[in-house]
N, C-alpha and C positions, 0 to 999 in steps of 0.2 A: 262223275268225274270230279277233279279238285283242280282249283286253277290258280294256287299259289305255294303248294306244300312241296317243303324241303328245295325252296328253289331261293337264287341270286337273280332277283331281276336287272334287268340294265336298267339305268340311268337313265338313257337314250333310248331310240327308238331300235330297232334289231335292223343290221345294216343287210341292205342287198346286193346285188349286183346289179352295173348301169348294162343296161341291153337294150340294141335298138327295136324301136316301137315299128311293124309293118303298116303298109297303107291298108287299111280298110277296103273288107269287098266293096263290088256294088248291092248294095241293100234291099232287097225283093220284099214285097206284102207276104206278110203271115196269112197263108189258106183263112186260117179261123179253126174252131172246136172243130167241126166237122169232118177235118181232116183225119182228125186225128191225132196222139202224141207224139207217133212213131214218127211219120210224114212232117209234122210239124218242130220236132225237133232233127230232125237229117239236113230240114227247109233251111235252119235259123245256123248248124253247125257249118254249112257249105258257104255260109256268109261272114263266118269269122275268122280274124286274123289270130296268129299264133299268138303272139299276145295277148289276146281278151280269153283264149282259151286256158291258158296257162294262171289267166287271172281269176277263173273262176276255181282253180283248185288248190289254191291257200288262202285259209280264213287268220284272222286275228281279232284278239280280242275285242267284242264291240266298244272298248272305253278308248278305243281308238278314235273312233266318228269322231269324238267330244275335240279333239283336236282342229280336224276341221268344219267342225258345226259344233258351236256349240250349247246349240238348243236342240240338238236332237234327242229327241227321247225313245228312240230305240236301242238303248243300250241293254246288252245282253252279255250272254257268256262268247258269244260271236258274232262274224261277219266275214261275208263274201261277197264282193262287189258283182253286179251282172253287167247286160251291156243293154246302155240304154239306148243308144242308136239301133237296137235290133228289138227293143222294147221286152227286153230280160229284166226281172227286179234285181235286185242286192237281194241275199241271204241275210234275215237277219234272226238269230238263233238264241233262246233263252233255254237254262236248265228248267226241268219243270215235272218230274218225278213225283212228285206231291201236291201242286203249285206252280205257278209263275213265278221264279223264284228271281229276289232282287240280291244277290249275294255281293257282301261289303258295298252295299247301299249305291250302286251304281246308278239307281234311279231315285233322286232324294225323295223323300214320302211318299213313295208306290209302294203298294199295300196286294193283296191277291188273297182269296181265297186260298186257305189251307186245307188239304184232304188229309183222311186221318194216313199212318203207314201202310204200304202198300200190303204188307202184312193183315193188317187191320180188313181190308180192301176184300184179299182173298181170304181170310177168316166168315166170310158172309156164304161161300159157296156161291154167290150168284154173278154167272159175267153180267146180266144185265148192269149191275152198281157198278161194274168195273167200269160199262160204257158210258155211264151217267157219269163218274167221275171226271173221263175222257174229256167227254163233250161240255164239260164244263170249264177244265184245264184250257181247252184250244179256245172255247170261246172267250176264256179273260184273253189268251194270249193274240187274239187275232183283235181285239180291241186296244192292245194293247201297242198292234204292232209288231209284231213279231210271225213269223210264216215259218220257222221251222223247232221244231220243240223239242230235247233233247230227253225224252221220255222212253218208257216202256222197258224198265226192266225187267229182266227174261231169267236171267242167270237160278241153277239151282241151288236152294239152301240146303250144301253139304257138310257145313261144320255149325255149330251150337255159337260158338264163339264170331263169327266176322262181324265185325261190324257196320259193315253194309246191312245186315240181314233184313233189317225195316223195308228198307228200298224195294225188297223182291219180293216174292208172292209168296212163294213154296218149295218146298224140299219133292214136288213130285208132279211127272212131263206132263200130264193130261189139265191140271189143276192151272200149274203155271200157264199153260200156252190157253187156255180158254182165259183168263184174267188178262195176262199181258197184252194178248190177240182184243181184246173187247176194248181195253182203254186204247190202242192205240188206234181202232177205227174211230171210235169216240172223237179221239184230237182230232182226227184226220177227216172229221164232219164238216168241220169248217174250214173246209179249202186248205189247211196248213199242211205242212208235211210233219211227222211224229218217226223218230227215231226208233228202234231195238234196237236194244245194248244188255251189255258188252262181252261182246263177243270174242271166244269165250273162255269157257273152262276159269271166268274171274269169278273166283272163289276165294278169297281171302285178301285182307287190305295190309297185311302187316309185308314188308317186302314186293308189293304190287308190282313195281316197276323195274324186277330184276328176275321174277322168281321164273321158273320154267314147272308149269304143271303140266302135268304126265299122266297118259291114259290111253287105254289101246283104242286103235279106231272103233272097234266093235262097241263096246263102250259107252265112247262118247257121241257114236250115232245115235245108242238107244236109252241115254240121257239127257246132256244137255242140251245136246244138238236136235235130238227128234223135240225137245218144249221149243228150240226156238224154231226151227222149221215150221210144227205145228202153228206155231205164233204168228209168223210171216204168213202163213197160208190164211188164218185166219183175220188179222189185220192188215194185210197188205203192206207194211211201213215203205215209206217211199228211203227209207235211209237205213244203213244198216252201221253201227258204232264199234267198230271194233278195241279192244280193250288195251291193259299197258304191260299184260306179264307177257312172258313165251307161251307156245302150248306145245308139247312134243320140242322143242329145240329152237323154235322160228318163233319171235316176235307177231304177236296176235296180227299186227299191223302191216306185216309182210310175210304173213306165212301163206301159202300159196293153198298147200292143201286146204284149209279152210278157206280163202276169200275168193277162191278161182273155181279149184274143181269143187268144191262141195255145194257153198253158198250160191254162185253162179252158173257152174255146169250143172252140176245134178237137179238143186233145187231149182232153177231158171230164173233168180232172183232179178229183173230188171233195174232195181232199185240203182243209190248207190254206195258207195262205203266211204265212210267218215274217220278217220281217228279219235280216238279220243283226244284231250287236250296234254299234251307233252308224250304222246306214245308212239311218234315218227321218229325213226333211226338210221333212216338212209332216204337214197331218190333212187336210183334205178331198180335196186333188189325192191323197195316196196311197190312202186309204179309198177312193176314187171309181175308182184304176185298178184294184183288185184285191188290194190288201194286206190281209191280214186280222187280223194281230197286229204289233204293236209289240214287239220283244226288248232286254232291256236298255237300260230306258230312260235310265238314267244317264248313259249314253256318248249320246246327243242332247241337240240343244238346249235340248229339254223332252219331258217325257211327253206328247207328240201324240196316242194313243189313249188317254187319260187324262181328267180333265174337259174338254182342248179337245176331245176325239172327243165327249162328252154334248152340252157347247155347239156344236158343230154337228151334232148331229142336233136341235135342240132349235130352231136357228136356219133350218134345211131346208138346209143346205148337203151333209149328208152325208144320203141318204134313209134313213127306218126299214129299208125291204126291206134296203138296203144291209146295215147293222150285224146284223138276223136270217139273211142270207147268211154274215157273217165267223162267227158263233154256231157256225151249225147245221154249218158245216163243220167245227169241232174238235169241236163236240158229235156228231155222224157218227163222224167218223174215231175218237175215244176210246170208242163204242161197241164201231166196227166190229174194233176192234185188239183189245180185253179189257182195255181200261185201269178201265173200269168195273166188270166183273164179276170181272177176276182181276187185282187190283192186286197191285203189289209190296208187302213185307214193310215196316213201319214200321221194323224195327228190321234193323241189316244179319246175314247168314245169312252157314254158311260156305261158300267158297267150292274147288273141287279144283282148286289151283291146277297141283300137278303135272300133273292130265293137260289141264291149259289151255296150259302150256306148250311141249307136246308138241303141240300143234296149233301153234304158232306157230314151232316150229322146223322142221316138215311145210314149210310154208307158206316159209319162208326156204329151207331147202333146196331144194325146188322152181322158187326162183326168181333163184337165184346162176347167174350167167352163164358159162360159158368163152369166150374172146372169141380165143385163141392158146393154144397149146398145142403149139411148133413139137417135135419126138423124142419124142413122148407124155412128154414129162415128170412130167404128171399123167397117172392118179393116182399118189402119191408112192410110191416102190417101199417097202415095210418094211425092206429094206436099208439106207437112208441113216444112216451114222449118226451124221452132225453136220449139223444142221438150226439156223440161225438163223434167229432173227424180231427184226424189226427195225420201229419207227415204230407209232405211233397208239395208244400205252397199250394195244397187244396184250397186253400181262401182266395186265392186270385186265379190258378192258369193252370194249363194240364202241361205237361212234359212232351216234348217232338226230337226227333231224333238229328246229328248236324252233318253238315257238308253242307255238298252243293243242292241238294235238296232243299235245305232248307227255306221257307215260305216267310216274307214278312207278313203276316195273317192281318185281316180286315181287325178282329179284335186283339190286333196290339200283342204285345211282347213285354208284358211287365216286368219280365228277369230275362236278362241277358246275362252271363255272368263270363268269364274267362275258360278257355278251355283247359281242364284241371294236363299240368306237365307239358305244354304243348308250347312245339318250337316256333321261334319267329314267323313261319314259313305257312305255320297254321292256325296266324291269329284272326283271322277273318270266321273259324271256325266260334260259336257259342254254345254253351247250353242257355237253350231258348224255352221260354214258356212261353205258350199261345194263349191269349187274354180271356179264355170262359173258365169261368170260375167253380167247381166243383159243390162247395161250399154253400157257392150263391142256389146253385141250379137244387142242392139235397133243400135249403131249407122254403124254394118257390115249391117243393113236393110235399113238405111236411108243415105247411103253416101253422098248425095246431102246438108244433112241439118245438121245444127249449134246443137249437141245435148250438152248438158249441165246437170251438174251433181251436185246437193246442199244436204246436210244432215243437217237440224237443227229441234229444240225443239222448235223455235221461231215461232208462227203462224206470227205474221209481218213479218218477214224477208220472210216465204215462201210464203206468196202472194204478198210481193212486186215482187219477183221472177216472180212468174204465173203470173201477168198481162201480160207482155211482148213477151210469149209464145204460139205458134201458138195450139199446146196443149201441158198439160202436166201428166204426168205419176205417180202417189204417191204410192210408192211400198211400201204396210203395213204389218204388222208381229205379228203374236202372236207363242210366242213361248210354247210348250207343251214338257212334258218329263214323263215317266215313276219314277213310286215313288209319284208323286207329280198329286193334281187331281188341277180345275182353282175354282177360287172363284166366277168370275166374266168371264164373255164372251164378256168384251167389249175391244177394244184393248189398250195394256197400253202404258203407257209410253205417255199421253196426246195427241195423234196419232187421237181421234176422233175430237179435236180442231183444228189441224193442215190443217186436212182434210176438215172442214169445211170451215176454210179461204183462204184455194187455191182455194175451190169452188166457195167460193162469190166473189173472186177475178178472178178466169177465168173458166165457166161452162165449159168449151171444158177440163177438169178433167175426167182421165182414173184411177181407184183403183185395184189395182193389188195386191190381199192379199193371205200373205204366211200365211197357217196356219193350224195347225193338227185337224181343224173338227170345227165347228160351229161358227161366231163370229154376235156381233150386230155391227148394220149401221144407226144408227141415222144421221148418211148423204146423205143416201142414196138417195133422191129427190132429192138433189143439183147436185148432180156428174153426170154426163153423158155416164158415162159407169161405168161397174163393174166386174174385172176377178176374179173369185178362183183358184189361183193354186197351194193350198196345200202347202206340198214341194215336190218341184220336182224333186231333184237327182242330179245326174252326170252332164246333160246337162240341167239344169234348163233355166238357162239364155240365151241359146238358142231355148228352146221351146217356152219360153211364148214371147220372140218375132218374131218366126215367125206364133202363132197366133194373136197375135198384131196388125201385119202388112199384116195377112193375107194368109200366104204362105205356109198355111192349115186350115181347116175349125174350126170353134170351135165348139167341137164335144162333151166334156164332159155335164155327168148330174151327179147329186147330188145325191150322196148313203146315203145320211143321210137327216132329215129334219131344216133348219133353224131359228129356235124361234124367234119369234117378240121381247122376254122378256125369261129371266130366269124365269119368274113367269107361264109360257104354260109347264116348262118340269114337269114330273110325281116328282121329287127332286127338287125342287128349290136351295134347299142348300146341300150340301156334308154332305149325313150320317157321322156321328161320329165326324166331326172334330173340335170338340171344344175338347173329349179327345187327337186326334192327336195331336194338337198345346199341349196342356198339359203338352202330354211324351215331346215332341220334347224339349221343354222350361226343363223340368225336365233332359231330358239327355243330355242340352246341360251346364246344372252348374254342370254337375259329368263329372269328368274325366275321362277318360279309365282307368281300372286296367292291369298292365302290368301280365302279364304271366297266364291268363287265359286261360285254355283248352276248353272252351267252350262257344257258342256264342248265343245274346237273339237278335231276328231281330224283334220281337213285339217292340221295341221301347218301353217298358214298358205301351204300350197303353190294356187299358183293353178290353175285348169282346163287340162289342155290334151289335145288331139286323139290318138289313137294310131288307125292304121289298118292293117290287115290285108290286106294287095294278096295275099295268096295265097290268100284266100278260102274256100273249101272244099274246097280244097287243103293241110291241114295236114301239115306233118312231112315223112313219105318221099315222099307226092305232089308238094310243092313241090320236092325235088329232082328228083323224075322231071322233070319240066317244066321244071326249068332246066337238066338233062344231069349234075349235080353229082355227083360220088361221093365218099358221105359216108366218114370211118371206120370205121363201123360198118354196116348197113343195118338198117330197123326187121324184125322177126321172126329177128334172126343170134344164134347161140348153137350151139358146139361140143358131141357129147356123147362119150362112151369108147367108144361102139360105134358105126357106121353102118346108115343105113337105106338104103333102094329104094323107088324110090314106082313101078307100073304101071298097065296098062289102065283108063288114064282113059278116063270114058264119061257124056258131058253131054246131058242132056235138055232140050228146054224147052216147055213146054205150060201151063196154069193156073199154076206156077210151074217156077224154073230150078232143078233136079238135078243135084247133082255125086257123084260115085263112080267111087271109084280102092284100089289095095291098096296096104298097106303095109308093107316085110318088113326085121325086122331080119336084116342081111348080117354084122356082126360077128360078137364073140367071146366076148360079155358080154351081161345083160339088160339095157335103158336104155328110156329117154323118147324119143319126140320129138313134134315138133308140124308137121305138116304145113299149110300155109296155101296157101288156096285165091283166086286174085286173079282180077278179073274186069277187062278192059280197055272203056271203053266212052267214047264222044266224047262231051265233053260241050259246053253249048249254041254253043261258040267251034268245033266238030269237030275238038278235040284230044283223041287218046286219051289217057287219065289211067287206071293201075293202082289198082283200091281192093280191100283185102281185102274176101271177103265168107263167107269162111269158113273154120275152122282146129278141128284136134283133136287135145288131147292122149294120146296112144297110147303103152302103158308093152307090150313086146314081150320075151321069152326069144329067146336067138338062135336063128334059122332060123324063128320064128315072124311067121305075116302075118295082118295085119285087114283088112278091109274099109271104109272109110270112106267114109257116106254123108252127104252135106248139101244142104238144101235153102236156096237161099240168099233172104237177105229181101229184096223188091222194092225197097223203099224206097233202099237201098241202090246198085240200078244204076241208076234214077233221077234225073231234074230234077227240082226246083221249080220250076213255071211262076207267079210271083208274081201277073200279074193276075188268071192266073183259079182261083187260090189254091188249085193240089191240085199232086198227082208226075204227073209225064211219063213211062210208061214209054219206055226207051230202043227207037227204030226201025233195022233191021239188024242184022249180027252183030256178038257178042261175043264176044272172046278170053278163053277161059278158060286158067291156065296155076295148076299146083300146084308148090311148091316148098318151100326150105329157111328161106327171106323174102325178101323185100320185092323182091331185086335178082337173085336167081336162079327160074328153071325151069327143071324136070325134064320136064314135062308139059303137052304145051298142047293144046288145040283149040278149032276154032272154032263157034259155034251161032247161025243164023238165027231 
């Protein structure tokens, strides 16, 4: 979410309405655990007045509290008061995607461990990192004070360019929903509550908060919707976030088919649903489809679950059931989580941040890419011993991606800089660098050798540099932030020239590129090797050289697929934003009006259609089906040793069985990830490749495992819309194991 962009804040505080306060029931003893959450939340709802109900379903910002406390240190991106005479805590809510995140320093020198991109995250193939990241996240944030986290992005990556893309996992439903599903039980270890968002179909930041994305039901069951489903099932989130565009015609946040019948009827979601922060547009139409709290009310029009939610329950627009429904599900979930019985600490605890950070350098190494590696260049012999680096403030800090995401990191932020073209609206936004030093970490690996360290724009100057150089290093960047979607996928700042001239100047060139999801390589031939490592957190500049040099295997593959050309993705170009730049040009010759009560976050941008012709086809399926070969393919990624995959052996009975061995053939111990894809026609009788199964397998050489999976239904599957359930698929399916998305080792077929 973003909690200041393209807005007029007031002065003042956002006015409400004076409404009489009712007498308090009489006050019963809470059973205890044993009752249960169900019992225990009906116990605590049959004892509150209208009033305290109505107040637990508008939050505002937490830099509110500072008003009447002003030592409190639970400031966050929210809060919702409880009821303390029924022994209910406050809600008190941090961003935390990445981190515990302190955006525009709400908490003066609170610091949090940084996790690399969630990208980065799922690049590893393993939920386990995802759960370690989790339980790492909730446990700063339950030290910190804070009980609900506004974590777990689900969303799939179906365009190359959004700028969110760091934030989410993957371009694909089995991938996503085991990574999102692992961190958010992770948070939710520590008694907190952990969010899924945002819900859904948000897929692109350029016009977020006007735009109507469109897609048939079928579709969006057997994409987005079945990763987050799967997610929910799999982490339980005690909250569900719904997002700021339309979907089909209805606002995320009161559209009924999604928050009512889908999310709560079909899937039984007990949870309950959140706003994002300025994505409420009415009180009765949202209350009535399934919204259960209003977040951050400042960034709306007005506090709609505020007095006008009382006066329409008061006026029969909104029913009673209704409002003890939106109640009893935070009062549930807060039971059911231990927000009640094992709250966090008032006051902040310490925190081990070293061994926090060593999970987060786990997790980045785990998911740095090799993508070339032509004469085993890597890993770097300890012989070399002139090693340049060159580009990207490699001397000090690795690159993170911005918005509300973003982490003040335990080691510091030694470049903050201005967000390049960005309105008043979105100055809280940086490009940040996280303080491990690249630099530092390549020359603690190569103590014997001359390492050297240059930053220019000048292609001469950097290849007069690289001749002299036994190899060298060109650590490239593209930086991505939330709000803002990319125009182009090539990397700026003339970084493809540069890269080109160190190459012809000494092919023994290593490219080491920071960056939040897809970039082009029109260098790609020249250079002799090629790392992704996202961004990587905390200990960036420790991870990526101890796979550099070897001092773990390179393990990571690619959760997303990488385009030859912006001209392969299903958008070449960012729906709407010729109106975007429009507003943006228009609100940037109007001044702010001082002492408004109310705030307009459309950026004066008007509505307009985005549509999705690839369907539930996202990513490497949409290329399958258009014959495309992308740059990269989704699940590719090089490691230092090779595997063997054999005696595939598919079963299919009550469910479909896969098992096959898998033996490292090399020379060294390493990772891989074997992925399991199932061919199956879908309702057009076009076969379409979907993973349905993969596992990550760490091997000593000459050593083989066994891998078995049982693959989820849902998965090879239609949605038949009218008569509203899955289709299992009729005839056979080709199963085929492989390296990703575009190779087999392994096929057969099963009736």
């Amino acid at each position: 979410m973003i909690r200041h962009s393209r807005v007029l804040l007031a002065l003042g505080a956002v006015a409400t309405l004076a409404v009489p306060t009712l007498a308090p029931a009489q006050t019963q003893q809470d059973p205890g655990p044993a009752s249960g959450p169900d019992a225990r939340a009906e116990r605590t709802l049959a004892q509150m007045t209208l009033d305290e109900k109505i107040a637990m379903l508008s939050g505002t910002f937490g830099s509110k509290l500072r008003k009447t406390n002003p030592a409190e240190r639970r400031i966050g991106a929210g809060h919702v008061p409880g009821v303390p005479r029924l022994g209910i805590p406050d809600l008190y809510e941090s961003d935390a995607s990445l981190g515990v995140a302190n955006g525009g320093s709400m908490r003066p020198g609170d610091v949090a461990t940084a996790l690399p991109s969630s990208l980065a995250t799922a690049a590893g193939f393993d939920p386990q990192i995802a759960y370690a990241g989790g339980a790492m996240i909730g446990a700063e944030a339950r030290a910190k004070g804070f009980n609900v986290l506004l974590a777990g992005g689900a969303n799939l990556i179906r365009d190359p360019w959004n700028g969110r893309n760091f934030e989410y996992f993957s371009e694909d439903v089995l991938l996503t929903a085991a990574m999102a599903g692992e961190s958010i039980r992770g948070v939710q270890s520590n008694h907190i509550v952990s969010t899924i968002k945002h819900f859904a179909l948000n897929a692109q930041e350029s016009g977020r908060y006007v735009l109507d994305a469109r897609l048939s039901d079928a579709a969006l069951r057997m994409s987005d919707l079945l990763a987050f489903q799967m997610a929910i099932e799999r982490g339980q989130p005690g909250s569900v976030m719904c997002g700021y565009n339309k979907v089909n015609g209805d606002w995320a946040c009161e559209n009924r088919a999604l928050l009512t019948d889908v999310l709560k009827r079909d899937w039984g979601f007990k949870g309950w649903v959140m706003s994002d922060w300025g994505a409420v547009h009415s009180t009765a139409k949202a209350a009535n489809a399934g919204l259960d709290q209003q977040s951050g009310q400042e960034l709306d029009k007005q506090p709609y679950f505020a007095a006008p939610l009382k006066a329409a329950v008061l006026g029969g627009t909104v029913p009673q059931a209704r409002i003890d429904d939106m109640v009893r599900r935070i009062l549930r979930t807060m039971f059911a989580h231990g927000l009640v019985d094992t709250p966090p600490p008032t006051t902040p605890q310490p925190i081990d941040y070293a061994a926090h950070a060593l999970v987060a350098q786990h997790a980045a190494e785990a998911g740095i890419v090799l993508l070339k590696n032509q004469g085993d260049l890597l890993p770097l012999a300890k012989t070399a011993q002139r090693i340049l680096v060159i580009g990207a403030h490699a001397d000090i800090g690795v690159l993170s991606g911005g918005g509300s995401s973003q982490v003040q990191a335990v080691a510091g932020s030694p470049i903050r800089l201005p967000m390049p073209a960005g309105s008043p609206g979105l100055s809280f936004i940086k490009v940040t660098y996280q303080g491990s030093s690249p630099l530092a970490a390549i020359r603690a690996n190569a103590p014997a050798a001359t390492v050297s360290y240059i930053d220019t724009k000048d292609p001469a100057t950097a290849a007069a540099a690289a001749k002299n150089a036994d190899v060298v290093l060109f650590f490239a960047e593209q930086w991505r932030t939330e709000a803002v979607d990319l125009t182009s996928l090539a990397l700026p700042d003339g970084q493809d020239a540069l890269i080109a001239a160190v190459a012809a100047a000494n092919p023994r060139t290593v490219v080491v590129v920071q960056s939040g999801g897809a970039v082009l390589m029109p260098w790609l031939a020249q250079v002799g090797a090629v790392v992704e490592a996202w961004y990587p957190g905390e200990r960036g500049g420790e991870a990526i050289a101890r796979v550099l040099f070897g001092a773990v295997d390179a393990t990571g593959r690619l959760p997303i697929t990488f385009p030859q050309a912006m001209t392969q993705a299903p958008r070449p170009e960012v729906p709407g934003l010729a109106q975007v730049r429009a507003a943006a040009a228009r609100q940037a010759a109007t001044p702010p009006v001082a002492g408004l009560t109310t705030v307009d976050i459309s950026g004066g941008v008007e509505g307009f259609p985005v549509d999705y012709p690839e369907g539930a086809d996202v990513g490497y399926r949409w290329y399958q089906r258009r014959g495309a070969k992308p740059l990269f393919p989704f699940g590719y990624g090089l490691s230092y040793t090779r595997f063997a995959y054999r005696q595939l052996a598919v079963t299919r009975g009550d469910a479909l069985r896969v098992r096959f061995i898998v033996t490292n053939v090399g020379a060294r111990a390493g990772s891989d990830v074997p992925q399991v894809y199932a061919s199956v026609k879908d309702a057009s009788g076009v076969p379409v490749r979907r993973l349905v199964g993969f596992e990550r397998v760490t091997l000593a050489p000459g050593e083989s495992k066994t891998v078995e999976l049982t693959v989820e239904p849902r998965l090879l599957a239609h949605y038949d819309t009218p008569r509203q359930r899955w289709q299992a698929p009729r005839g056979e399916i080709a199963i085929t194991v492989g390296p990703d998305a575009a190779r087999s080792e392994l096929s057969a077929l099963t009736r």
